[in-house]
MIDOSE-1310 file (N, C-alpha, C; in nm, 2 decimals, decimal comma, always signed):
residues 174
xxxx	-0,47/+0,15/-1,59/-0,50/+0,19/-1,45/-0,55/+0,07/-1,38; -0,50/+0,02/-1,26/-0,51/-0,08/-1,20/-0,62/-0,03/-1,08; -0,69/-0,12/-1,02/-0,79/-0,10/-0,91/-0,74/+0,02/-0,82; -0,62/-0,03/-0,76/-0,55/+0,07/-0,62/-0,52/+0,23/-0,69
xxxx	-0,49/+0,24/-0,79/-0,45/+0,39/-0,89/-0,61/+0,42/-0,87; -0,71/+0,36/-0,94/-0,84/+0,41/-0,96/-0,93/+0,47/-0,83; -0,87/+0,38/-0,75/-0,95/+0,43/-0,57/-0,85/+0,55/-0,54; -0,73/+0,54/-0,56/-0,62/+0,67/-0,49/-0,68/+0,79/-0,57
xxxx	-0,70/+0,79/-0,74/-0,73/+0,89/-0,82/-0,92/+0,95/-0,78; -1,01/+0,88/-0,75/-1,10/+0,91/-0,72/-1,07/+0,96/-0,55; -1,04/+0,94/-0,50/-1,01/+0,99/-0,34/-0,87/+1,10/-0,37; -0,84/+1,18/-0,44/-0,78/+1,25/-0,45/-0,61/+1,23/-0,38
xxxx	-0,61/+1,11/-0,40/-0,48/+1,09/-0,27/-0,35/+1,12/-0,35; -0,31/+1,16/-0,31/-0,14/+1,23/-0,29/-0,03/+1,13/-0,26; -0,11/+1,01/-0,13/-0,08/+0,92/-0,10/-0,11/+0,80/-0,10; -0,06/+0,65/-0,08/-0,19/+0,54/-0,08/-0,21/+0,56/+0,10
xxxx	-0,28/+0,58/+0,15/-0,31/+0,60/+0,28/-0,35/+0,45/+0,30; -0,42/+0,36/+0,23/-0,48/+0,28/+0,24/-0,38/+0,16/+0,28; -0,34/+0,18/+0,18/-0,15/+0,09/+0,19/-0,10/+0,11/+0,34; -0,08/+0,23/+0,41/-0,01/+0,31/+0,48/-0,04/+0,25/+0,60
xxxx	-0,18/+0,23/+0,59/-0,24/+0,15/+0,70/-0,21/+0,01/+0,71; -0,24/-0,09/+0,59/-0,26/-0,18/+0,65/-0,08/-0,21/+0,64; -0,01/-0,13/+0,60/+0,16/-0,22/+0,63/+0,17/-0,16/+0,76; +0,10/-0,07/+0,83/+0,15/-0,01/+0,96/+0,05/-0,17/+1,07
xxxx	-0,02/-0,21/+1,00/-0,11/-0,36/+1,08/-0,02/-0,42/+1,07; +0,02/-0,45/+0,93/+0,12/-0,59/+0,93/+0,28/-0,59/+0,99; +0,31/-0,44/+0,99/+0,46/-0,46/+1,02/+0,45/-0,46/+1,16; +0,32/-0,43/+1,22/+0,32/-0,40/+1,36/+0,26/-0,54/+1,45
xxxx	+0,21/-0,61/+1,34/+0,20/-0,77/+1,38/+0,03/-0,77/+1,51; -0,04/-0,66/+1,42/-0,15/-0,61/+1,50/-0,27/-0,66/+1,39; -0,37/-0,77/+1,47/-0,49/-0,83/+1,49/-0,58/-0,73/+1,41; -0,64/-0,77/+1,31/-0,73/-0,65/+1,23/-0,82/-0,73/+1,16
xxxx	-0,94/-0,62/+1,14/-1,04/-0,67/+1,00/-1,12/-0,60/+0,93; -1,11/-0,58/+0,84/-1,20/-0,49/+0,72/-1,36/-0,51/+0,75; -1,46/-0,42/+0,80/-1,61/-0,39/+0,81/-1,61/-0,33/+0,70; -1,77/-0,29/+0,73/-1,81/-0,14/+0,66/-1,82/-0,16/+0,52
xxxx	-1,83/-0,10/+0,43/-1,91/-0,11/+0,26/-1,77/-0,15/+0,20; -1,66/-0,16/+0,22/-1,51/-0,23/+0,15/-1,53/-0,37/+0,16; -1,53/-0,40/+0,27/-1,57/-0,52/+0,31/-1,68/-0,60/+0,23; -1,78/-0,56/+0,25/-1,90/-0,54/+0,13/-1,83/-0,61/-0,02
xxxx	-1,76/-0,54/-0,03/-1,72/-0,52/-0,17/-1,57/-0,62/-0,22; -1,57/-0,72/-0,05/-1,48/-0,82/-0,16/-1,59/-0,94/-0,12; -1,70/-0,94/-0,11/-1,82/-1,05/-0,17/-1,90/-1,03/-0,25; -1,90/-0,88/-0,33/-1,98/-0,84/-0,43/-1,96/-0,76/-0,48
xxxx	-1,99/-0,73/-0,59/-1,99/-0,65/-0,69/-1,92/-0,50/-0,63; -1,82/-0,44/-0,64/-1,75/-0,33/-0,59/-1,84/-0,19/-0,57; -1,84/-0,13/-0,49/-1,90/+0,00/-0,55/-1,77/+0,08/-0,47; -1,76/+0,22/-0,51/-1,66/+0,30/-0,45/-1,69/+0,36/-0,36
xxxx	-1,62/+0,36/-0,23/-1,65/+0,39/-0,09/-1,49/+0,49/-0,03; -1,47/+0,57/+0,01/-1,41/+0,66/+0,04/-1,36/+0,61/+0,19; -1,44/+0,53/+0,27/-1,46/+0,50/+0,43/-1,39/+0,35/+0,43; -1,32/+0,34/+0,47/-1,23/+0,21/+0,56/-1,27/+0,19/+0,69
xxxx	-1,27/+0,13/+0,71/-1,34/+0,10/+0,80/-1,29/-0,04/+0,85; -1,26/-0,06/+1,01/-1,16/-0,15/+1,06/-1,21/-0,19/+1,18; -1,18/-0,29/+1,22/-1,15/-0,34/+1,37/-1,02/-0,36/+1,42; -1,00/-0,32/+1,54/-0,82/-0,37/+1,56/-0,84/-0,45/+1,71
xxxx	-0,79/-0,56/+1,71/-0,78/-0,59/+1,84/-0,75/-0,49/+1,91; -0,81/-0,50/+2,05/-0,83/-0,41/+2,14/-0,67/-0,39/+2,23; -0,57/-0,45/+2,24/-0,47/-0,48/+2,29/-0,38/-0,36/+2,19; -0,39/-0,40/+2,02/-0,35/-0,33/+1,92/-0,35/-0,17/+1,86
xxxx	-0,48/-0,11/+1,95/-0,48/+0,02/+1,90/-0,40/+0,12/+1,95; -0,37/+0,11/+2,08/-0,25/+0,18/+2,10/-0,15/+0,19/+2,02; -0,09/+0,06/+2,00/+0,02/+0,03/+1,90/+0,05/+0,11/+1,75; -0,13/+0,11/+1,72/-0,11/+0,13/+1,63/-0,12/+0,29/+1,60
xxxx	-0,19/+0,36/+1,72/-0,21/+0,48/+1,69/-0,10/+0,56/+1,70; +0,05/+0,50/+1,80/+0,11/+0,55/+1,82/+0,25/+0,53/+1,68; +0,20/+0,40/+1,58/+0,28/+0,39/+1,49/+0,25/+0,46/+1,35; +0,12/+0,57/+1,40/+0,07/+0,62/+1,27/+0,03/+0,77/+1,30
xxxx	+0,09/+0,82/+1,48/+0,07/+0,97/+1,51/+0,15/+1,05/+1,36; +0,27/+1,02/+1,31/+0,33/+1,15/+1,20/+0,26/+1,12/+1,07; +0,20/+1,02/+1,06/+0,11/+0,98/+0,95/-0,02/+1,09/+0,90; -0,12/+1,08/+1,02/-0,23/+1,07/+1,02/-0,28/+1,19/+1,12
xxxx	-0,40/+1,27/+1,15/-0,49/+1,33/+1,22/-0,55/+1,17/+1,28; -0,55/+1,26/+1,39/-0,65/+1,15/+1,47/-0,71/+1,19/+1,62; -0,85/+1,15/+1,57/-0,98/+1,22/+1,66/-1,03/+1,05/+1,70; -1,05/+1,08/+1,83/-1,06/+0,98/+1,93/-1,23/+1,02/+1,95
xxxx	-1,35/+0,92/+1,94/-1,47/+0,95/+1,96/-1,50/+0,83/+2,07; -1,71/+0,80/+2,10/-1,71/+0,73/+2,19/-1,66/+0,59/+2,16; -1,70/+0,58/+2,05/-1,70/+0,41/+1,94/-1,63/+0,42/+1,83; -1,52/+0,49/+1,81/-1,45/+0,49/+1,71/-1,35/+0,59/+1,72
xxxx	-1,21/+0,58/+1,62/-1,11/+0,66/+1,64/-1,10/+0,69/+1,47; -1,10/+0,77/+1,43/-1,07/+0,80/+1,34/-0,93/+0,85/+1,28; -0,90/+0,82/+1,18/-0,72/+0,89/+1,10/-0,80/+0,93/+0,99; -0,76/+1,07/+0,97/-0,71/+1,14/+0,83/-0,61/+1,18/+0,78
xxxx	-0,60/+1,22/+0,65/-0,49/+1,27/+0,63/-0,50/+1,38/+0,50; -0,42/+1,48/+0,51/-0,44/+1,58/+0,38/-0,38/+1,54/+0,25; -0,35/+1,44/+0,20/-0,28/+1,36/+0,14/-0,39/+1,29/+0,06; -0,49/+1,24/+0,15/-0,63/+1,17/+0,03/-0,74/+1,21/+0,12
xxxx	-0,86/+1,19/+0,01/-1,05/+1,17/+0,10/-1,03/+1,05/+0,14; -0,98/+0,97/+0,18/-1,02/+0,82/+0,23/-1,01/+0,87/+0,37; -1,13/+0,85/+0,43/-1,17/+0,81/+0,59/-1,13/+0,66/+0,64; -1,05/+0,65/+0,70/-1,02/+0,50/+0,84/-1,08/+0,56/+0,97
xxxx	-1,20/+0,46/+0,97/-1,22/+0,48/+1,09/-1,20/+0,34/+1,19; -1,18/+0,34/+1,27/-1,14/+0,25/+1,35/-1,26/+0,21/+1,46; -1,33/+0,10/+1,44/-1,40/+0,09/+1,50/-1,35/+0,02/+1,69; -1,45/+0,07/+1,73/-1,38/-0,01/+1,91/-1,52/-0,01/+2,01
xxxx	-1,63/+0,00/+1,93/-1,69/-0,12/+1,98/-1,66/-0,25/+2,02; -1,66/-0,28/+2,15/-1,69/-0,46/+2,16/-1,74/-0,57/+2,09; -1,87/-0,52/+2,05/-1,93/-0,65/+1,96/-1,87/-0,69/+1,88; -1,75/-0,62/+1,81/-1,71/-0,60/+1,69/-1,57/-0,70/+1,71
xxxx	-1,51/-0,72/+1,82/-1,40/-0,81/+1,83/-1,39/-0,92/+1,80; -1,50/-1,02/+1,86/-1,49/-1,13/+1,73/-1,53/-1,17/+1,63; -1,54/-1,06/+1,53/-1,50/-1,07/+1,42/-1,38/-1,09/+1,36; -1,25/-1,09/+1,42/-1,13/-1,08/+1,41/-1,08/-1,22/+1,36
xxxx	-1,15/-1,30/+1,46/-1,05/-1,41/+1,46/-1,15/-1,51/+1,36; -1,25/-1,47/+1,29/-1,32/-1,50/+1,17/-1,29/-1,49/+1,07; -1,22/-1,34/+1,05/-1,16/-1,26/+0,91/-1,07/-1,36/+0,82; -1,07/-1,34/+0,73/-0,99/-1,42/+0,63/-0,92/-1,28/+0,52
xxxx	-0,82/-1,34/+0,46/-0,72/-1,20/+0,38/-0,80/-1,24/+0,21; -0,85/-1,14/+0,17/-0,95/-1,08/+0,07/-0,90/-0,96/-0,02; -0,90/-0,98/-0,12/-0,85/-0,86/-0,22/-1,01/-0,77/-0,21; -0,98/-0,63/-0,18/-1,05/-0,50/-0,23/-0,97/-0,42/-0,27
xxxx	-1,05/-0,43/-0,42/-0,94/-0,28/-0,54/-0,80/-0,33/-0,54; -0,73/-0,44/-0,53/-0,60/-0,46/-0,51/-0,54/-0,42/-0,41; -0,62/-0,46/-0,30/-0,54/-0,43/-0,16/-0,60/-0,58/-0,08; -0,47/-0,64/-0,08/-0,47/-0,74/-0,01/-0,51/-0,73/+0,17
xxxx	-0,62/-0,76/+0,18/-0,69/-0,72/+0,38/-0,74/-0,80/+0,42; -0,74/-0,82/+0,54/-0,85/-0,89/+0,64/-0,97/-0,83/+0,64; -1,05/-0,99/+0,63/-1,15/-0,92/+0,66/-1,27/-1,00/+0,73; -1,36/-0,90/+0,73/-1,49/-1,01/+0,80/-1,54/-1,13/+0,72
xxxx	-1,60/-1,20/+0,82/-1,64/-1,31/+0,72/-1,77/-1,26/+0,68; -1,84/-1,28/+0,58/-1,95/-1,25/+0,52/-2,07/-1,21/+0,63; -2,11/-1,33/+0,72/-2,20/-1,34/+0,81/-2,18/-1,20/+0,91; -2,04/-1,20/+0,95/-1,98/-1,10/+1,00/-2,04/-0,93/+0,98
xxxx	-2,00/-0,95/+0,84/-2,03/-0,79/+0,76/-2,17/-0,77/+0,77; -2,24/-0,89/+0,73/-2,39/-0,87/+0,75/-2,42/-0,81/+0,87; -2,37/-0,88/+0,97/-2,40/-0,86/+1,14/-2,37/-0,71/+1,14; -2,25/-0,68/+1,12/-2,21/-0,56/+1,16/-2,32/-0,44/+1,05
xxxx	-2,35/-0,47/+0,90/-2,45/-0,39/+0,85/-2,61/-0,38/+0,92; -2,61/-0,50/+0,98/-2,78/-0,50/+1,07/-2,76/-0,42/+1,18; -2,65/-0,40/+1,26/-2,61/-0,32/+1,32/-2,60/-0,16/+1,31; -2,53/-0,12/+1,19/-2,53/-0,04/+1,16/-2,66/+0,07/+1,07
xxxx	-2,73/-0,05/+1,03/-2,87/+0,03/+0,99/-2,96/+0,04/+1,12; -2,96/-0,06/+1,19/-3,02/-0,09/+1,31/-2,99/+0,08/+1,42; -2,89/+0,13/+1,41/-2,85/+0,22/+1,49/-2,98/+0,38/+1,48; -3,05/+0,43/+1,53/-3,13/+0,50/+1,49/-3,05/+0,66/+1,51
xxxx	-2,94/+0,66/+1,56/-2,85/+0,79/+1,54/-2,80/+0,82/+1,43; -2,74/+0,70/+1,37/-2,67/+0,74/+1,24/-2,74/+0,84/+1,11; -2,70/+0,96/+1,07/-2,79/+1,01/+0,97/-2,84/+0,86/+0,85; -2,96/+0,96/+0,82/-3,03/+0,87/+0,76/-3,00/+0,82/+0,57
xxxx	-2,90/+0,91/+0,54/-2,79/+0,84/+0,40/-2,70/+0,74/+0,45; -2,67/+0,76/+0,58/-2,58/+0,65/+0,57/-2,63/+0,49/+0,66; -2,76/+0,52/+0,71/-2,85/+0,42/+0,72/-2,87/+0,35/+0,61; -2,94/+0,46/+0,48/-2,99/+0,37/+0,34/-2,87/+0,30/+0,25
xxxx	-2,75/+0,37/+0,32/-2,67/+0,31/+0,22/-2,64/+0,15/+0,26; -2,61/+0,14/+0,39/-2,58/+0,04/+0,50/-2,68/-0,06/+0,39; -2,85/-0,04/+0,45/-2,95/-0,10/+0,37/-2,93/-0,14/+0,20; -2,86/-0,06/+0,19/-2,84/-0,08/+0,01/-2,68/-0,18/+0,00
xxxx	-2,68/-0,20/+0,10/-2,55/-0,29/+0,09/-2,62/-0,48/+0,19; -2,66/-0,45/+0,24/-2,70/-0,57/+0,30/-2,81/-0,60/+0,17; -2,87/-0,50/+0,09/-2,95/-0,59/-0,04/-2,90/-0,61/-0,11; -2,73/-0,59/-0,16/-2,61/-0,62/-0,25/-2,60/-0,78/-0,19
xxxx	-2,55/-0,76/-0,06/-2,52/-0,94/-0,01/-2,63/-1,01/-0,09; -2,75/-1,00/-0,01/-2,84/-1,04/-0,05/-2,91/-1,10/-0,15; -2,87/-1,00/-0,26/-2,86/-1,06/-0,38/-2,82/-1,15/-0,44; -2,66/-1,16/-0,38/-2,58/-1,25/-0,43/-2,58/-1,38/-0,34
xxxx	-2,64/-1,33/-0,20/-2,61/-1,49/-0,17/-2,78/-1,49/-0,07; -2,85/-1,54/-0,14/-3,03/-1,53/-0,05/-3,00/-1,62/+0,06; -2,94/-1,72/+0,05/-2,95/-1,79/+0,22/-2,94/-1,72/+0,29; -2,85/-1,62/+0,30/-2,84/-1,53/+0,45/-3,02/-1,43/+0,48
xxxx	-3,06/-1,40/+0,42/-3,17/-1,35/+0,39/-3,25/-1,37/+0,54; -3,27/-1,50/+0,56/-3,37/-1,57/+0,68/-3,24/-1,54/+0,80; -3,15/-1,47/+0,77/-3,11/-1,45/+0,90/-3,09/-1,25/+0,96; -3,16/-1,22/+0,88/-3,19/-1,07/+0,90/-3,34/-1,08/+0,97
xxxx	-3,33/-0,96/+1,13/-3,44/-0,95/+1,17/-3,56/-0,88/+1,03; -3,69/-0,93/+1,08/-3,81/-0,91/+0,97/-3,84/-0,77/+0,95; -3,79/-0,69/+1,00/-3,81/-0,53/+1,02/-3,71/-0,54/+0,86; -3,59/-0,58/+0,87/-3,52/-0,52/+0,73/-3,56/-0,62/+0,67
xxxx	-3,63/-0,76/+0,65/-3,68/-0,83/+0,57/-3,79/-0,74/+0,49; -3,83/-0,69/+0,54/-3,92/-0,62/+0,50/-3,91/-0,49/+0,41; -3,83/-0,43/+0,46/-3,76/-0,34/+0,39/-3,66/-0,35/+0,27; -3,64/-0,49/+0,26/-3,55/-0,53/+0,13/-3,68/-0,58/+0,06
xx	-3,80/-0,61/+0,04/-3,85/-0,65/-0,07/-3,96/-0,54/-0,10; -3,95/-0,40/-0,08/-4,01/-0,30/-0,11/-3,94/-0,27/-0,25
């Protein structure tokens, strides 16, 4: 069993949805980049995450929503667009926050689980994780996890360390 079988078989997928997406990026010649705990996980140690999690150039999401309407469910929020599908548990969510755009043109193509993707650059994912724990709406598992992923970087690479505000400095050496 190869990486991509092992993520499809644990996310119950019927389909590779994950695939689905990013050849619907590439064939569509649409600006993208891997956030979120995937991301995470092609600078360290893997853990399994169910959540995709993307940036699309902003010019590109139309494109792409409209190349993936017979594909996918899709729920339009204030900062994100989400696709599902009954086919797997893997959540894409599409981020469309602003801050999040230039990260795009930082992204480099990174293997996760044998899916060749763009993605953030390290500093990037960090940013976007200080961000994402930083948010005081988000329920509070998916704050600690955020946290439990910025102390995975962390780990592996301590320079970045002095560039996290001292509120989560603090919080990583508890």
């Amino acid at each position: 069993m190869n990486q991509k079988d092992f993520l499809n078989g644990v996310s119950n997928g019927k389909k590779d949805i994950i695939q689905e997406i990013i050849d619907s990026l590439n064939d569509n010649h649409i600006e993208y980049c891997v956030i979120g705990g995937l991301a995470v996980n092609a600078y360290v140690e893997p853990v399994v995450s169910l959540d995709l999690d993307i940036v699309v150039i902003v010019d590109g999401i139309d494109k792409l929503i409209e190349s993936t309407r017979d594909k996918f469910k899709i729920e339009k929020f204030s900062h994100s667009i989400n696709l599902g599908s009954k086919d797997s548990d893997i959540r894409i969510q599409i981020q469309t926050d602003e801050r999040y755009q230039d990260f795009i043109k930082r992204a480099s193509i990174k293997d996760i689980m044998g899916y060749q993707m763009n993605v953030a650059s390290l500093e990037d994912v960090v940013t976007g994780k200080v961000w994402a724990y930083s948010d005081k709406q988000r329920r509070g598992s998916k704050r600690q996890k955020d946290l439990a992923d910025i102390m995975r970087i962390v780990e592996s690479f301590p320079e970045l360390k002095s560039k996290l505000p001292e509120s989560i400095i603090e919080r990583i050496k508890e």
